[in-house]
N, C-alpha and C positions, 0 to 999 in steps of 0.2 A: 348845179341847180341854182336858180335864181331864190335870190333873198328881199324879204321884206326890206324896211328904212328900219322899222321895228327889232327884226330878228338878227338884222347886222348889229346895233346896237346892242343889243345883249348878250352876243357873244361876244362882241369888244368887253365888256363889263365883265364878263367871265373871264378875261387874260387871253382871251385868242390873240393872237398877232396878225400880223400881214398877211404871212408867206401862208396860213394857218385860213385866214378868208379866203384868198383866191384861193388856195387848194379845192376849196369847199364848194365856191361858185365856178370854179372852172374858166373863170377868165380873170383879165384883170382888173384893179378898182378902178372907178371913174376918178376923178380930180373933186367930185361932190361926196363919192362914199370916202375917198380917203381923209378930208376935213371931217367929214363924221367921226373917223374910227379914231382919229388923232384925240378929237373932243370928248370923248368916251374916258381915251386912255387916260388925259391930264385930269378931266373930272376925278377916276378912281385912287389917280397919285396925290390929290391931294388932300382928298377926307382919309386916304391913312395915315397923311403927316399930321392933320388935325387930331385924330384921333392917338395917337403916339403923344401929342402933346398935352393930350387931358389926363388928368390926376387919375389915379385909380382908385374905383370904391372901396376897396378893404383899407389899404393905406388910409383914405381919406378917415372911415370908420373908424383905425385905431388911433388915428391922431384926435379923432371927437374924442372918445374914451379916456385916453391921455389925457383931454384937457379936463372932462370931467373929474377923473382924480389927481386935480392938484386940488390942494387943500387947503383950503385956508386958514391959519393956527385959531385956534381961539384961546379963550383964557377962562380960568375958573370961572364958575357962575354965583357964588356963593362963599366968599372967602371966609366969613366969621361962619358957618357952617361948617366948611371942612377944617376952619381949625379948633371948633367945639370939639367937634367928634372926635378927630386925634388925641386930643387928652385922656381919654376913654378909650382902650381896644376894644370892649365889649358893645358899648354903644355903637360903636363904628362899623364891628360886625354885622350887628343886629341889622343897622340904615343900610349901608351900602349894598350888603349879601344878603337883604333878610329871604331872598328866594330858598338859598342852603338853609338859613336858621330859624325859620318858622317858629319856634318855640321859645320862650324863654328857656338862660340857661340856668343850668343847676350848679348849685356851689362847687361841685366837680369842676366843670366847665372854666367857671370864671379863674379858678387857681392854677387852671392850667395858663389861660391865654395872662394873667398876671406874670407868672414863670415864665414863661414865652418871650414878653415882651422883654421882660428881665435879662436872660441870657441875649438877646441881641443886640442890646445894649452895650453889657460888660466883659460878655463872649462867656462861654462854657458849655457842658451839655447838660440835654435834661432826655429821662426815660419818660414814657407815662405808657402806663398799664392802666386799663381800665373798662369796664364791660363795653364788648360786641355791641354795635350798632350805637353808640354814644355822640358819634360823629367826631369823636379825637383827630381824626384825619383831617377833614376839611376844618377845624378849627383852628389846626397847625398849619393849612395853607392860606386859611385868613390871617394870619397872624404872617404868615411871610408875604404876602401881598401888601397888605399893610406897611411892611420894614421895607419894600421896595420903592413906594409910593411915597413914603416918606424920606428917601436917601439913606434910610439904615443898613440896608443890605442894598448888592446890585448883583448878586448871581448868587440863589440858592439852587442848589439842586436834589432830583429827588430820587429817591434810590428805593426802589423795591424789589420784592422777592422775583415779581418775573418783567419778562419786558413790557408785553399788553396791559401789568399793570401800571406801570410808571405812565405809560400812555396816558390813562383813565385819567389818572390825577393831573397829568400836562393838559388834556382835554376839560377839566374842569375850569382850571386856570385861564386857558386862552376863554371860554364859554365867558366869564367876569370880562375879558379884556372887550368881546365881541355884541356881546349886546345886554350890558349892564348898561342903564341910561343917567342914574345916578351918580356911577363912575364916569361915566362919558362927560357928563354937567360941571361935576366939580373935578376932574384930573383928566383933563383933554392931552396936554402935552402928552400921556403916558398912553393913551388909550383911541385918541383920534383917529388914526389911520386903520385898526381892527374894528374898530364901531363902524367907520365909513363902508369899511368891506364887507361887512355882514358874513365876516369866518373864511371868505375867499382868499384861500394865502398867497393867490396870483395878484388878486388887486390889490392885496396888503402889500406886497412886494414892489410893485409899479407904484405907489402911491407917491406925489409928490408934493414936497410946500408949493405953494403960491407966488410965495413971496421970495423964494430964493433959486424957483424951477428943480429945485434938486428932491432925490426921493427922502421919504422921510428915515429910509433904514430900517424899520419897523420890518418885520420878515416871520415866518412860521416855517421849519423844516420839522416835519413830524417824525418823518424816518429816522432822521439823525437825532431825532428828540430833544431840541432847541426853539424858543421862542426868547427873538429880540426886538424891544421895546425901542421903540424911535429914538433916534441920534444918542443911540448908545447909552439911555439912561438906566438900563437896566437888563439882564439878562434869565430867561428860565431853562434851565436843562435835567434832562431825565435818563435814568439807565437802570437795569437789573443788578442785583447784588451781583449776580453770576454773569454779569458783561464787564464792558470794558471801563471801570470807573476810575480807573488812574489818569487817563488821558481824556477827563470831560475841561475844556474850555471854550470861550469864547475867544474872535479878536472883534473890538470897540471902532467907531470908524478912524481914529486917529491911527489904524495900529496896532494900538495897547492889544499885549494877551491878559483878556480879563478869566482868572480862574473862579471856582466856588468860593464862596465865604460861610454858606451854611447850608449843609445839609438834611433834609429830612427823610428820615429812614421809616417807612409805611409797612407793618406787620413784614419785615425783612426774612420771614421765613415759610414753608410751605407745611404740611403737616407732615409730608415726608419727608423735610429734610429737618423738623425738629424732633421724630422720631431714630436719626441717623447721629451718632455721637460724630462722627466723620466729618458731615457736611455740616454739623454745628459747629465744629472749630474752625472747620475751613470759612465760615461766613466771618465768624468772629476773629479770623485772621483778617482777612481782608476789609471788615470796619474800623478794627483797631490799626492797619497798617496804611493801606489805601484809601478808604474817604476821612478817615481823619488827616490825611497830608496832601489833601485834594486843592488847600488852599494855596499851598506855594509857602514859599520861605519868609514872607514881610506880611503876614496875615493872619490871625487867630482864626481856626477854624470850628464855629459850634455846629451840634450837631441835637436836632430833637429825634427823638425814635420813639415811633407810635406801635407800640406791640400786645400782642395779645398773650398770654399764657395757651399752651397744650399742653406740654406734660413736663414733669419734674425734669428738672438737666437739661431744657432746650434755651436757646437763646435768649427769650423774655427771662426765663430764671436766670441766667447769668452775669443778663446787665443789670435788673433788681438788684442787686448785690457788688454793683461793679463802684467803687466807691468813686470814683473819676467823673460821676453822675450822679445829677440832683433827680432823688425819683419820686415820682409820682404815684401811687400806685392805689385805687379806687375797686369798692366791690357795689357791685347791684344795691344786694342788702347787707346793711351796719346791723350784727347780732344774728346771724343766721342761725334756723335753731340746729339742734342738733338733733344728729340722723336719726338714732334712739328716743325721740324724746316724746312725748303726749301729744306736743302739737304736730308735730311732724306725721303723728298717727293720724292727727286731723286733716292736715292735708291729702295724705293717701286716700281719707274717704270724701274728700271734696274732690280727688284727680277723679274717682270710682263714678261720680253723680258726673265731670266732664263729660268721659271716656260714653255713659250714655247718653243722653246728651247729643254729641257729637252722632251718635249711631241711628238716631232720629233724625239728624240733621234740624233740631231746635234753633239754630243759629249760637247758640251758645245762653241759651237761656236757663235750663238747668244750672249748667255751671255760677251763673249770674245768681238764680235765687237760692244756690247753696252759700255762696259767700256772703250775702247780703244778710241771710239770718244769721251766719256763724264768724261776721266778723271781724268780732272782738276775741276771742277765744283764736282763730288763724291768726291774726297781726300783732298780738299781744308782745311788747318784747324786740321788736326791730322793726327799723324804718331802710324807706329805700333812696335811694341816692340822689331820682330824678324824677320830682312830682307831676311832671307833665307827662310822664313815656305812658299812657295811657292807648291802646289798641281801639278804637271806636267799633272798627267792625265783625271784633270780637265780643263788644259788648261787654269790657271790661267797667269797672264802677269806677276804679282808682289805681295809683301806680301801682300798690301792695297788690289788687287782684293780678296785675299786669305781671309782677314777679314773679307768682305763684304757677302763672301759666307757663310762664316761662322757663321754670325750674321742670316742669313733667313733658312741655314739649321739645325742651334740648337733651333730656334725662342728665341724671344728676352729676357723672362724670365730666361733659361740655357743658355742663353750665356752671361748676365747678374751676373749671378751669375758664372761659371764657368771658363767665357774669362777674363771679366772684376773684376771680384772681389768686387763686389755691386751689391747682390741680393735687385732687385727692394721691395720685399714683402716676406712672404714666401711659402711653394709652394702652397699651397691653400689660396689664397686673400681672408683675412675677411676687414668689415670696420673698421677697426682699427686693431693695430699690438700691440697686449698681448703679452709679452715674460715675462720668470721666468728674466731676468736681469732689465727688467725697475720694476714687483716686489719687487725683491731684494736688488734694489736702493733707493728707498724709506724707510730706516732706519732712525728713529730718534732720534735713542743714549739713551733712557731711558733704564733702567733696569727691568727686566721680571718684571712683576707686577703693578710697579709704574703706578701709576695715570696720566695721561696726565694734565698738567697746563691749558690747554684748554678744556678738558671735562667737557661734562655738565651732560651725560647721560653714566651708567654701563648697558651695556646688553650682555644677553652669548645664542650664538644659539649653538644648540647639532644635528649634523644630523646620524638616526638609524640604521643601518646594525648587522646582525646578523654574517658576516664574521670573520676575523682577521681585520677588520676595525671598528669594534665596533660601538663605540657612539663617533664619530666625534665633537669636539665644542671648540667653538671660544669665547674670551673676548674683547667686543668691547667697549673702551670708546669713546665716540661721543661727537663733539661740538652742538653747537646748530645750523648750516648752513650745517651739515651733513658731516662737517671734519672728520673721525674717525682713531683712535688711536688702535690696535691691541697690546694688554698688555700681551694675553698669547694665549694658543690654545695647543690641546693636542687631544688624541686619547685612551679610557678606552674600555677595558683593558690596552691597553699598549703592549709593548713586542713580539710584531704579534699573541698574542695569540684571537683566534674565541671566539667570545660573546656564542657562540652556538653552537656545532662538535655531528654531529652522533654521537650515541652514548654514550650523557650523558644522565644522569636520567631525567632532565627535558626538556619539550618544548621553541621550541623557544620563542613561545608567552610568557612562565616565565619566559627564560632566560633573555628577554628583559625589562621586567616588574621589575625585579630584578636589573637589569643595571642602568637603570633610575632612581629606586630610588638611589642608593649607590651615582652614579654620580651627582646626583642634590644634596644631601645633603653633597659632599664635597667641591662643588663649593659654595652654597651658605653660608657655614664654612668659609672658604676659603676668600669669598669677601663681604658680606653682614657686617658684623662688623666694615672693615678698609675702605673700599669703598663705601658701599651704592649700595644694588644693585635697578636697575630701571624695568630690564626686564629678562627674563630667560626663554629662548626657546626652547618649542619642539613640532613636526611635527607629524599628524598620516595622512598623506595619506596611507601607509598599515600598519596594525595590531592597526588601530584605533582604535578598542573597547581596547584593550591591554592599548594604550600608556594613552587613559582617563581614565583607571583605575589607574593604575597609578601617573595620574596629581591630580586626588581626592584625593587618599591616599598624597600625597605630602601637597596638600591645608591643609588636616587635621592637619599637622604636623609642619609645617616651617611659618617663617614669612611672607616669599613670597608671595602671589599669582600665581598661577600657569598655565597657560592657552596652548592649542595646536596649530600648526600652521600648514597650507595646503598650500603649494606652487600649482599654477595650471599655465599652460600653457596662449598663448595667446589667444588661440581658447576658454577655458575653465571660464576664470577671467571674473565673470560678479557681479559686487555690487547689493546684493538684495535691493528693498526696503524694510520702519521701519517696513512694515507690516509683512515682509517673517525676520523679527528678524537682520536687520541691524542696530548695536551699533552707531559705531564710524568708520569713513571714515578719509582716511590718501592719503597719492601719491600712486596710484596703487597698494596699502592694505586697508583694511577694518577689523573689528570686529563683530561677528556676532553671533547668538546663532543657532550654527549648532544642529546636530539627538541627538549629546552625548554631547553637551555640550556649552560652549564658544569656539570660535577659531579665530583665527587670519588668515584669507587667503591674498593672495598676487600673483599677476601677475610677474611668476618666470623667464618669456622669459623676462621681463621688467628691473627684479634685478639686475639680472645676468650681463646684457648688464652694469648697472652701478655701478655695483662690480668693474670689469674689469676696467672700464672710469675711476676710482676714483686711480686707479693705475698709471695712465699717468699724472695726477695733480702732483704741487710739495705738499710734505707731510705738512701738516698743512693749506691747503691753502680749499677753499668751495670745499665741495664733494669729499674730496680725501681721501684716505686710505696711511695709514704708519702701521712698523712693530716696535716693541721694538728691543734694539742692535744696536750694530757697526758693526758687525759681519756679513757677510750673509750665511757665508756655513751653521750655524745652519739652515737656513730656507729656503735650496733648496727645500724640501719635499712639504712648505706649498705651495713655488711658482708651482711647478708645478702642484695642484691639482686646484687652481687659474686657468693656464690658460690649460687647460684640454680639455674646449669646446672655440669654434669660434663662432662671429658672421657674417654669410655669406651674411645676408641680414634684410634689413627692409623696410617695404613697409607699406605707410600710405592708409586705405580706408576710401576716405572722405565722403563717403553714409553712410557707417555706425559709423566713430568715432572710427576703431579700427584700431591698428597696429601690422602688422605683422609679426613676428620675424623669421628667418631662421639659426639654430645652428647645428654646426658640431661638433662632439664628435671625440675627436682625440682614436683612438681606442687603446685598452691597456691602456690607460688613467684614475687616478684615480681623484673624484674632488669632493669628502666627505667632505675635510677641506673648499674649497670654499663654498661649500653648506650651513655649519655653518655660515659660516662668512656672506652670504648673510641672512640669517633670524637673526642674528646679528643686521647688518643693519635695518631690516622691523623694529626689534622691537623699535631702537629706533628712527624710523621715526613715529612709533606710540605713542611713550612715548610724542612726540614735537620736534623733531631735524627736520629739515624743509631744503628743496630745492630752498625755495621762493615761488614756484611754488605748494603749495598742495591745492587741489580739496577736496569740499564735510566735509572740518574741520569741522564736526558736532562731539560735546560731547554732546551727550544727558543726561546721567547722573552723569556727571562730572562737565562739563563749568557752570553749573547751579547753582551747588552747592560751585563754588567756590574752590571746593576742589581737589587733583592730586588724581588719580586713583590708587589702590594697585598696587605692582609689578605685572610683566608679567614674566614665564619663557616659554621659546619656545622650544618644543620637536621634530626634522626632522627626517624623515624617508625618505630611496631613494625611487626618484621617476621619470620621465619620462614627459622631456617636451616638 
């Protein structure tokens, strides 16, 4: 087909070729169209060389961007300004941060950030306990922002109870570094490249001087929970108590591994884990071991910790009291009245006029014109901490109304524990208050082993599990009024390794069966030569036919005597008569020729309850219990399995003579070692160690003859009471 001049040229332009045109036209090109198609083809070859040689727009755009963020340094704006304020941390809070601190602060306040500056100083720690919502927290982060700004510190880091919170308060920090304009005016070097970026941690990253092309170093990784300050003049990092806080550093641009110098620890615990004696030691292992040695070997490491009280024996109580710390500890209201008392009556009918009030939806105006006639007779007698904490759209008058309200709408137990800083109980009230520290207090300075000078009686309870908790058991020496002496206690296998794992050649019921004996025959190695042993206990409420096989095999062999013991509830404990095979009758234990054998039962909601009581005695003194050592960190493990359960209740029925026991098992709670240590106890309240108090002393084949009965060993198994 014949072609235009036009249609030749544009399929030249498309890439057609020669051979590709004639095909098309069916003959061949003239010596005019082949100049054409030539001129086509050189036109096309050379605007793609041209084009090949032009910059590209993205490139070009990030090289604009690039040069947009280089930076030019500046220099403070106000030098006799920022060195006023520095004399002053409270003034310097106030200017810089007054976004955080709107208010004046209250004499609380200011002794905290005095303390403060004091320890970063001279190095040390400091606790501060003080009412919910105070702002302790960001006053301990102004006060390290400050020591960083100033070259005081160059890596605090902050440790909280969970990850997303440590974030919160890193996210606080960089927010000052990002668009505080203040700070930006007078501490550019520290803050330039984050103000520039407006929180963008890509442009913070790219960001470069000016004057030297290079970046400034300045950088934000949030995941890893790090923010560092340009050319390395200072460093922020964050982590969970329950992360990885051995391993938080930085490296400086020269190199240097820069580590923490001061840590702040932010309410470091959660409400379950300050109701868990467990994970309270386990924290306070890990602040006493790991972020106190966070600094490194050539560096004093301080440490603030901002903590709230929940309940008696949690972490806030422990470091209150940790003498290794300067503490702080602040309530709401100075003079609180007391729960009984006339005004407090008054307040109940000022909450009465709230409560309606609120039920109208008045806005809080009732509440308002009951305080306002009544009060002098409400505030009479104490003042509150923080004159300004006033609630506006509550419509409160004054701090004192602001208190008020806030004593009936946290109710008295968290506001107790929270405002005031003296948790009534803890948060579930038993009759009495078991903590691993009153425990732990009871040390009587012997050395593991050693014989108490007041023991009368050697007994060892072993309690069963087939777990990584094995054969649980306790070495109880006892006086004769039921004083006892805990001389050792242990856990076989040992090591966390399981008595019994899927998977091995034998059953549990052998595995157990093999346990028992290994373990009774090194204990009574062990004690029966230098001590004399009196009783030696173990339990088959399950795998009973097991655990008396066992105790026979045992009798056969040792000098001992070997007998099983059955903890049973309250509902369960009932003494047979001599006819149904009742031996020997003890305080709320007995002797008895059970289906397989002898055993030892015992009313275990009864033991327990004075396992526990025997703890709140001074050590040595009737019915108490003490530990061997001076020492107590060795014996955080055994306190918390001690106090593991509660007793929530006891109720006497006078129709029938029995009492009944109501216990709380703190969940996640392990309490195998107290287990021991209470058939410990049974056994030698059966051997003769006496309450004063014991029912039914009948030796029927013992008292008669004059003679003391063979050893007892007692075998436990978990059970359910």
């Amino acid at each position: 087909m014949e072609l235009t001049t036009e249609q030749l040229a544009a399929l030249a332009r498309s890439g057609a070729s020669n051979r590709e045109l004639v095909s098309a036209m069916g003959r061949k090109l003239t010596p005019a169209e082949v100049a054409l198609v030539d001129r086509v083809h050189v036109i096309a070859r050379l605007q793609k060389a041209t084009k090949a040689q032009a910059p590209d727009k993205a490139q070009s755009r990030f090289v604009d961007r690039g040069a947009d963020r280089a930076l030019v340094p500046k220099t403070c704006e106000n030098p006799a300004r920022k060195a006023r304020y520095e004399r002053d941390a409270a003034r310097w809070l106030r200017y810089y941060l007054r976004e955080s601190f709107p208010l004046p602060f209250s004499p609380i306040h200011l002794e905290i950030i005095t303390s403060a500056i004091y320890q970063v100083a001279h190095g040390g720690n400091m606790v501060v306990i003080c009412p919910r919502g105070f702002g302790k927290t960001a006053v301990l982060c102004g006060v390290m922002l400050l020591s960083v700004l100033t070259g005081k510190l160059r890596f605090p880091a902050i440790i909280t109870a969970t990850g997303p919170d440590s974030k919160k308060i890193l996210k606080l920090v960089l927010n000052w570094l990002c668009y505080n304009e203040r700070l930006m005016a007078d501490y550019p070097e520290w803050v330039q490249p984050f103000n520039a970026a407006r929180g963008s941690s890509q442009r913070i990253a790219s960001a470069t001087w000016s004057t030297t092309g290079q970046v400034t170093g300045a950088g934000v990784q949030l995941g890893d929970g790090c923010v560092t300050l340009p050319d390395g003049l200072g460093f922020f990092g964050c982590r969970s108590i329950t992360g990885a806080v051995k391993g938080l550093f930085s490296v400086a641009p020269d190199g240097a591994i820069i580590r923490p110098d001061l840590a702040l620890l932010d309410d470091p615990q959660t409400r379950e884990s300050a109701t868990s004696a467990t994970q309270t030691l386990t924290r306070i292992d890990t602040i006493d071991g790991d972020v106190a040695g966070m600094a490194g070997p050539n560096r004093a490491m301080s440490i603030f910790m901002a903590n709230t009280f929940v309940c008696n024996g949690d972490l806030a109580d422990h470091y209150a009291q940790d003498e290794n710390y300067e503490h702080k500890t602040f309530s709401l209201i100075d003079g609180m009245p007391a729960r009984d008392s006339d005004q407090m009556a008054l307040w109940e009918e000022y909450n009465e006029a709230r409560l309606e009030g609120n039920a109208k939806k008045d806005k809080g105006m009732a509440a308002r014109k009951f305080y306002r006639v009544n009060r002098e007779a409400l505030t009479t007698g104490w003042t509150v901490a923080w004159r300004h904490c006033v609630k506006k759209e509550r419509n409160e008058v004054d701090a004192e109304h602001n208190a008020i309200n806030e004593y009936f709408m946290l109710g008295r137990a968290a506001f107790m524990a929270e405002k005031q800083g003296t948790p009534e109980s803890s948060v579930s009230a038993s009759l009495y208050e078991i903590t691993p520290g009153a425990v732990l207090g009871n040390l009587n300075g012997l050395n593991q082993r050693e014989a108490h000078p007041a023991g009368q009686y050697l007994t060892i309870g072993i309690d069963v599990n087939w777990d990584h908790w094995g054969l649980s058991w306790v070495v109880l020496h006892s006086q004769t009024d039921m004083g006892g002496h805990a001389i050792d206690y242990g856990v076989y296998t040992g090591g966390g390794a399981a008595l019994w794992e899927k998977g091995m050649a034998v059953t549990p019921e052998e595995a157990i069966y093999q346990g028992i004996l290994a373990l009774v025959k090194q204990l009574v190695l062990r004690y029966n030569d230098s001590h004399g042993i009196d009783c030696v206990t173990v339990d088959g409420n399950k795998w009973t036919t097991t655990i008396h096989r066992a105790v026979a095999q045992l009798n056969r062999t040792l000098p001992c005597r070997i007998i099983v013991n059955r903890g049973r509830s309250w509902k369960h404990y009932k003494k047979p008569t001599r006819a149904h095979g009742f031996i020997r009758g003890r305080d709320e234990c007995h002797r008895e020729s059970g289906k397989h054998g002898a055993e030892i039962v015992f009313n275990s909601s009864c033991w327990h309850m004075r396992q526990q009581m025997a703890w709140l005695q001074a050590p040595g003194a009737k019915a108490s219990l003490s530990l061997w050592g001076a020492d107590p960190v060795p014996h955080r493990l055994f306190a918390t399995h001690v106090c593991a359960e509660k007793l929530m209740a006891m109720v006497e029925h006078p129709d029938t003579g029995i009492t009944e026991y109501v216990w709380q098992h703190t969940v996640g709670e392990k309490n195998d070692i107290g287990d021991a240590l209470v058939m410990a106890m049974v056994a030698a309240n059966i051997e003769g160690a006496d309450y004063g108090q014991a029912e039914n002393d009948i030796e029927a084949e013992a008292a008669e003859g004059g003679t003391k009965e063979p050893a007892i060993v007692f075998v436990h198994s978990r059970r359910k009471r």
